[in-house]
N, C-alpha and C positions, 0 to 999 in steps of 0.2 A: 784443232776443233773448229768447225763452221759457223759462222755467224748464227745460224737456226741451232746449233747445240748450244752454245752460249746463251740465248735466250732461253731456251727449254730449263738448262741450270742453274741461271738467275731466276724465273719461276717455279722452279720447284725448292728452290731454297728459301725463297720467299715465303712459300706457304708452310712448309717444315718449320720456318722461325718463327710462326706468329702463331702457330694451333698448340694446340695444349690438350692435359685429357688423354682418354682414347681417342683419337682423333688421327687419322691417317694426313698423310700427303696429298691426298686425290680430294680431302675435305669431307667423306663419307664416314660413315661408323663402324665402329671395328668390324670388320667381315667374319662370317659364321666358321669361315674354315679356318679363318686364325684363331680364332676363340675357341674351335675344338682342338688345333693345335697345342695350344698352352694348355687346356687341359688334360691331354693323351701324356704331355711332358710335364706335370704339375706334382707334388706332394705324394698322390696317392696312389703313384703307379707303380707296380711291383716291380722287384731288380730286376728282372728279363728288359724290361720296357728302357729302363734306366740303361741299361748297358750298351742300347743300339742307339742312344743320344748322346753317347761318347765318342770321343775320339783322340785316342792314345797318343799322346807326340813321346817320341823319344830326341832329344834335341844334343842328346852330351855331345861333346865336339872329341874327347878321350876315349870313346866306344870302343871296346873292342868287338869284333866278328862273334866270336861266342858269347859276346853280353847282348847284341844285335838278335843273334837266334831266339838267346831265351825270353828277351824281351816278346819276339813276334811269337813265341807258342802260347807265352802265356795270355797277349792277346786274344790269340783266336780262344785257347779256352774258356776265356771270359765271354766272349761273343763280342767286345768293342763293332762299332758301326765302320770304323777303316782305323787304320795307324797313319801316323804321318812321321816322316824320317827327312833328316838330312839327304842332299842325292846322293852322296860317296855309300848311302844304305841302298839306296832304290831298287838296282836289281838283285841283288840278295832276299830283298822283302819280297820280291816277285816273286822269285823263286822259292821259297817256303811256305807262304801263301795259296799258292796256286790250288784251285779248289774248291778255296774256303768263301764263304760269304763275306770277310772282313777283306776291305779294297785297301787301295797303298795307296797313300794319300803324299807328296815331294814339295820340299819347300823351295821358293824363287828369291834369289836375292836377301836370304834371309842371317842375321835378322835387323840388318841397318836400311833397307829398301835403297838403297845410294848411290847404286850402279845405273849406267847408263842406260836406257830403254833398249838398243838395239843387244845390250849382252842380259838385261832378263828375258828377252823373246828369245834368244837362244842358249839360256840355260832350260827355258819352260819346253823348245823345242826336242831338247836333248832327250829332257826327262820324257815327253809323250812317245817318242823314238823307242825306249825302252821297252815301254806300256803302263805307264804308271798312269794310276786311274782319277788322278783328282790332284790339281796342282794349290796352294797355298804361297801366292806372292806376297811380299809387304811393299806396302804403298809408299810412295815419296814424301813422307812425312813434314819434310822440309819445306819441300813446296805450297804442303796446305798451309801450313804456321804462316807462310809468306803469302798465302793471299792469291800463291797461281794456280790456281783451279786449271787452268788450261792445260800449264805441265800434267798434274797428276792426271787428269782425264785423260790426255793421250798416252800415260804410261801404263795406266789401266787398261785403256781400250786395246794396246796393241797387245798385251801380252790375253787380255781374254779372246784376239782374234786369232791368238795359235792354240787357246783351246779349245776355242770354235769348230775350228777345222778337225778336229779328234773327236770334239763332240765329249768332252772332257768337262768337267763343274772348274769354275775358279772361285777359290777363296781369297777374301781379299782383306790382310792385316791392318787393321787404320789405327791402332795404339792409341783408342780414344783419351786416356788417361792423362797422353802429353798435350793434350788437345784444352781449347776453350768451348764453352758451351758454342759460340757457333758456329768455330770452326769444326767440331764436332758433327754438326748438322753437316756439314759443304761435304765434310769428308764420305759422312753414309751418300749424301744425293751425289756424290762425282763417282763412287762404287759400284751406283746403282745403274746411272744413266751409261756408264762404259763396257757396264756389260758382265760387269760381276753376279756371281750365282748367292754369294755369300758375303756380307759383312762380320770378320771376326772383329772382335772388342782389342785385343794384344795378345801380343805373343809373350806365352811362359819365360824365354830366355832374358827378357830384359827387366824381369821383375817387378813387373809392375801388378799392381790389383785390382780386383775386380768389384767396380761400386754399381749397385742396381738399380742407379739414378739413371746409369750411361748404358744399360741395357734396356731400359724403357723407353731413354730417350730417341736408343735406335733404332728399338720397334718400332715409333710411333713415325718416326723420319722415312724409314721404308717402305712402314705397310705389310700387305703382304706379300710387295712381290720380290723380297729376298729373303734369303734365311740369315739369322742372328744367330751369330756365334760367341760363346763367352768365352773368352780367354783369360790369361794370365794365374794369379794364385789360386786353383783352384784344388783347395785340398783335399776334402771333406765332401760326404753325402750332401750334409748342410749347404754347404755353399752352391753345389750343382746343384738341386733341389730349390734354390733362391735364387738360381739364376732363370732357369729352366720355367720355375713361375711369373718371373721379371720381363718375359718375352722372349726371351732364347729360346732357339729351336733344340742346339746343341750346345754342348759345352768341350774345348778343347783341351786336355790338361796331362801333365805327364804323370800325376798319382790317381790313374783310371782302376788300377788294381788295389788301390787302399779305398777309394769310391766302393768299389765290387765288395772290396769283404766288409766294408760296412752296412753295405745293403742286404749282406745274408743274415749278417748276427744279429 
């Protein structure tokens, strides 16, 4: 990181810690399209709406090929907004998908983020090689708890500069939950500043839950210019629905099809 990114990070962390409110990072009032945002994805939107603020993981590590199939048909039948799979699924999801409006969405380094930066750039590599359309790395977790913003920003930066080049979204797992409120904040503003397209809340695999103190907290750290994503326990209509009005954009969860039929009955 560069002495002028370091400053940039230290100020914009600064101003994240001390606003409150609706109140953005940039110090302005919530902006029109965020607020239409949260609305389009709020309480009152019918399941069609709901279903393309989804996004299906399927994370089992025991999968079999035909439990892999019938997971991605009933996707698409549902209309999910993309799946996201372990890579060992990636091109199989290609290949069945192909088509369809619902994108494949590959996880990086998931779900300890604790591998070294130069082998998540070439796992994210591998995956864009394939064609998978949206990569989901987890963040150095460690690093934030410890205070070096620097590590995690360069491990951010480098792996969104190979989805740069494909022209690819990265999502970026920050497991706010094992987080302190301000390491919390460091974590959205080093996501943000490195180049990530999305801030997720945690990943389902590690069980952790979703409070929507830390989904407000992250809208209000970003702003509008990343998308908020809820992750981890996300069962229920209810809970995506409370996320979704919390400031999340989307919500990423692997009971997307019990979400579905609770939205028809």
């Amino acid at each position: 990181m560069t002495h002028q990114e370091r400053v940039h990070l230290a100020h914009e962390i600064a101003l994240s810690a001390t606003q409150g409110g609706e109140v953005h990072a940039c110090g302005c009032e919530v902006a029109a399209e965020s607020t239409a945002t949260l609305i389009a994805h709020g309480v009152e939107q019918p399941p069609p709406v709901l279903a393309v603020s989804i996004d299906q993981a399927f994370l089992r590590s025991d999968a079999t090929s035909m439990e892999v199939k019938h997971f991605l048909a009933s996707a698409v039948s549902v209309g999910f907004r993309s799946v996201c799979l372990p890579p060992r699924w990636a091109a199989l999801a290609l290949r069945v998908l192909r088509g369809t409006e619902t994108i494949v969405a590959s996880l990086v380094n998931h779900p300890h983020g604790t591998s070294l930066t130069p082998v998540k750039c070439a796992e994210a590599e591998t995956l864009l090689r394939l064609g998978v359309q949206e990569l989901s790395m987890v963040a150095d977790i460690g690093a934030i708890r410890s205070g070096d913003l620097d590590a995690a920003f360069t491990d951010i930066r480098a792996v969104a500069s190979v989805a740069q080049c494909r022209s690819v979204r990265l999502n970026v797992i920050l497991n706010i939950p094992l987080l302190d409120e301000r390491q919390k904040i460091e974590a959205c503003v080093v996501a943000k500043l490195a180049g990530a397209h999305s801030a997720v809340s945690a990943t389902a695999s590690e069980g952790l839950g979703t409070d929507l103190r830390d989904i407000e907290l992250m809208r209000r750290t970003v702003g509008g210019d990343l998308d908020v994503v809820a992750g981890g326990e996300i069962r229920t209509i209810d809970d995506a629905r409370k996320a979704l009005s919390a400031g999340a954009t989307r919500v990423v969860t692997e009971h997307g099809n019990n979400i579905a039929v609770q939205a028809i009955s």
